[in-house]
C-alpha positions in Angstrom: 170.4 -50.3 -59.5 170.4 -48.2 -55.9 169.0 -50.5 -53.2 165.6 -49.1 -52.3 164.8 -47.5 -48.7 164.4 -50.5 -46.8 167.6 -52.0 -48.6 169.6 -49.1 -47.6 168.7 -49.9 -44.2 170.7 -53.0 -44.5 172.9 -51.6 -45.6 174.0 -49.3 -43.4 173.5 -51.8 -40.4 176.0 -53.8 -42.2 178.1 -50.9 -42.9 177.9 -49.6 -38.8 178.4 -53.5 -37.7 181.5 -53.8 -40.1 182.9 -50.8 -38.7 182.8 -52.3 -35.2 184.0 -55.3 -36.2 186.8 -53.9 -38.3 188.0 -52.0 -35.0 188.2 -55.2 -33.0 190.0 -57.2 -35.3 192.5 -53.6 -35.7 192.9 -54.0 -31.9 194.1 -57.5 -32.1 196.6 -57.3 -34.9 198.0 -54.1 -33.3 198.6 -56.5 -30.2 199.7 -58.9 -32.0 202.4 -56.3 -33.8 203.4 -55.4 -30.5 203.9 -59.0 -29.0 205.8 -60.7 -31.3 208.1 -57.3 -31.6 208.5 -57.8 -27.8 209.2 -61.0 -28.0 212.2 -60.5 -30.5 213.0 -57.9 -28.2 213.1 -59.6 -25.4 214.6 -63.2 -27.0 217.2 -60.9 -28.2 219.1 -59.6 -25.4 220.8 -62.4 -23.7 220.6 -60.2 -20.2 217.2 -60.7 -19.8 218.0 -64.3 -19.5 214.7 -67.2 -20.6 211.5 -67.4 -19.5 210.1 -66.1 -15.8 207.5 -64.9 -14.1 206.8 -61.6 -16.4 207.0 -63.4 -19.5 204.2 -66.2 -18.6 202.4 -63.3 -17.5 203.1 -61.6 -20.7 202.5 -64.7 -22.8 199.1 -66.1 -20.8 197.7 -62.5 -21.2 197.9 -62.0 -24.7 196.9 -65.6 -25.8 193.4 -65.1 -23.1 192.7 -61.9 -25.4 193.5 -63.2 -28.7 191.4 -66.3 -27.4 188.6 -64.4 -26.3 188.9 -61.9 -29.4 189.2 -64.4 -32.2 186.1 -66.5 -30.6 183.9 -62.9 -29.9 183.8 -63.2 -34.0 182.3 -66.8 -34.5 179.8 -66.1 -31.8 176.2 -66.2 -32.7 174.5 -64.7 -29.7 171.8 -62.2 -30.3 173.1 -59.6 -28.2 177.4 -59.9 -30.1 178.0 -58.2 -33.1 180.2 -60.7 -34.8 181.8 -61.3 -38.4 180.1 -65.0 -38.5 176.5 -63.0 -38.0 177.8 -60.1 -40.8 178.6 -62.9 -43.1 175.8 -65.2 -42.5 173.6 -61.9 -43.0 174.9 -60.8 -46.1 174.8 -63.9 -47.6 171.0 -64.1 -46.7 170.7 -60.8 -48.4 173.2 -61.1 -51.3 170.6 -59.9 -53.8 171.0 -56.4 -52.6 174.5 -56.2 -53.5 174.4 -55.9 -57.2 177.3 -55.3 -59.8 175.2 -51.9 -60.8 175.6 -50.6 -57.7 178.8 -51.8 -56.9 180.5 -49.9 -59.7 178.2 -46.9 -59.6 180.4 -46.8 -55.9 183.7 -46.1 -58.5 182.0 -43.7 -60.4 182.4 -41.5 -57.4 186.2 -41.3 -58.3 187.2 -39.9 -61.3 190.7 -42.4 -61.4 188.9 -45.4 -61.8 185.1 -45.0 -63.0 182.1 -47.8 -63.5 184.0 -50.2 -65.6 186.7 -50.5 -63.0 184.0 -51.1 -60.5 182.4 -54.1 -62.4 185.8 -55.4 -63.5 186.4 -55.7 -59.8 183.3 -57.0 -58.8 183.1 -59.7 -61.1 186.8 -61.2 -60.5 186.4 -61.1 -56.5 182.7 -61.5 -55.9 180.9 -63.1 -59.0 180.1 -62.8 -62.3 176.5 -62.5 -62.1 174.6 -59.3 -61.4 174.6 -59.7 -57.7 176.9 -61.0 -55.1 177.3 -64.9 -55.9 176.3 -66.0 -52.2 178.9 -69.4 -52.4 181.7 -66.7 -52.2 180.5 -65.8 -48.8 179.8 -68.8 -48.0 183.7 -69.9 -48.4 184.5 -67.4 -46.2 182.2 -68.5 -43.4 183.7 -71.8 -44.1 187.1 -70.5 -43.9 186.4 -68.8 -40.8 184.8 -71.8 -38.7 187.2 -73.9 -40.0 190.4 -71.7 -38.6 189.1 -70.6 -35.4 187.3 -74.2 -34.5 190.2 -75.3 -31.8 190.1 -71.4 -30.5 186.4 -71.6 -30.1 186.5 -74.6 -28.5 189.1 -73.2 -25.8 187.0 -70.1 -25.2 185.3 -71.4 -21.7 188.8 -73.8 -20.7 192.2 -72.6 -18.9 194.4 -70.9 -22.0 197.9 -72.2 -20.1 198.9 -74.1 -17.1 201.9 -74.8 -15.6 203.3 -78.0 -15.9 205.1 -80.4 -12.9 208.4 -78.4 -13.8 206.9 -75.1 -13.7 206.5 -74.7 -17.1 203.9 -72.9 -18.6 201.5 -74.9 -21.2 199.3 -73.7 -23.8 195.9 -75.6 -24.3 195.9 -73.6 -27.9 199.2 -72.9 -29.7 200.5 -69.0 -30.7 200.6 -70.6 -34.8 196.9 -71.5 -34.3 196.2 -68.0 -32.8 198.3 -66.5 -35.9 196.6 -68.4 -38.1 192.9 -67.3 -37.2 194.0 -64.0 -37.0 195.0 -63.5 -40.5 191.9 -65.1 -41.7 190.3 -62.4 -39.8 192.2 -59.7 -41.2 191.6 -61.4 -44.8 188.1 -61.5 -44.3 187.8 -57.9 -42.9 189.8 -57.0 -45.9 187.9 -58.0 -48.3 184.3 -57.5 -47.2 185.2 -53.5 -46.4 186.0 -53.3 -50.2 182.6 -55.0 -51.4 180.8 -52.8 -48.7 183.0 -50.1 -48.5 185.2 -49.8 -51.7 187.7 -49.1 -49.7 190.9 -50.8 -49.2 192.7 -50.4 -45.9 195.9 -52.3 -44.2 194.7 -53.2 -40.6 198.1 -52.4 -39.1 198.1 -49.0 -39.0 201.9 -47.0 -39.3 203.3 -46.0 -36.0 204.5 -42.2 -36.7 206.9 -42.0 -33.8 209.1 -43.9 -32.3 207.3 -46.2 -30.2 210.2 -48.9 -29.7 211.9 -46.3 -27.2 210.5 -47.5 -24.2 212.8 -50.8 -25.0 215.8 -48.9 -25.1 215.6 -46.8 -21.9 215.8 -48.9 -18.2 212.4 -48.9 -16.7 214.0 -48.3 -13.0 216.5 -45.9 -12.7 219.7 -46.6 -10.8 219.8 -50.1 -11.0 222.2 -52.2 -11.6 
């Protein structure tokens, strides 16, 4: 069964808000990609020597973004579009999202057809007719739960320096990590129950983007 007009609404708001929250969460694995390559880059090549100035600045930079972006998605303010709000919506809602129209979605493609569609409906999102609400309800447990220490950090200092000079993290890089992949896990799987579509948020780099490490950034020096 289709979801009637004012269902299809819904729908497609969740659809749109997915999208935008989909290309958030892209936007922070792609820095985290690039980080932790930098990073191994950097930790590398012995010349570069440890620590300084432009790697705390490197460092305390990308955890305030990861901070600010892994919080954006727990927040419940009217105005943020957020994967808490998705997730508490759909689970409102979860009636509209029925096995019928779930795998009418794979009838679409000739490879895999309506019995694929149910098969997969019923082993990730219940085996009733419609989405079995306590699955989205793990997730939103799942998400508070990994990104509790991150929200709680959102309006506090991200890193300070210590006595010695040495730069301290009020939230670790494992617990940024960690949140993060629950975000991507999340995203993952709510874009195939919305979407049937399955999609790797790390997009491949087509050119070779690790050149700009292998080339001096002033020319001439020593």
């Amino acid at each position: 069964m289709y979801p009637d007009e004012m269902n299809s609404d819904l729908l497609k708001n969740w659809k749109e808000a997915l999208e935008g929250i989909t290309n958030n969460v892209i936007d922070m694995v792609e820095s985290h990609f690039l980080f932790v390559r930098t990073m191994e880059v950097a930790t590398a090549n012995l010349d570069l020597g440890e620590g300084g100035f432009f790697w705390d600045h490197l460092k305390k930079n990308y955890a305030s973004a990861m901070v600010l972006g892994i919080a954006r998605q727990v927040d419940d303010r009217k105005e943020v579009e957020s994967l808490h709000k998705f997730l508490k919506d759909l689970k409102k809602n979860h009636k509209i999202i029925t096995k019928d129209w779930y795998a009418s979605e794979y009838e679409k493609s000739p490879a895999l057809g309506k019995e694929f569609g149910e098969i997969a409906f019923e082993k990730d999102f219940g085996s009733g007719e419609s989405l079995d609400e306590t699955i989205v309800q793990t997730d939103i447990d799942a998400l508070v739960l990994t990104t509790s220490k991150i929200e709680d950090f959102r309006h506090k200092r991200v890193a300070h320096k210590n006595k010695d000079k040495t730069l301290i993290f009020d939230v670790s890089f494992d617990d940024l990590t960690h949140a993060l992949e629950e975000l991507e896990r999340i995203v993952k799987k709510y874009q195939v129950l919305i979407n049937q579509s399955g999609m790797e948020l790390m997009p491949a780099i087509q050119y070779d983007w690790e050149k700009v490490y292998r080339v001096p950034w002033i020319k001439g020096s020593d």
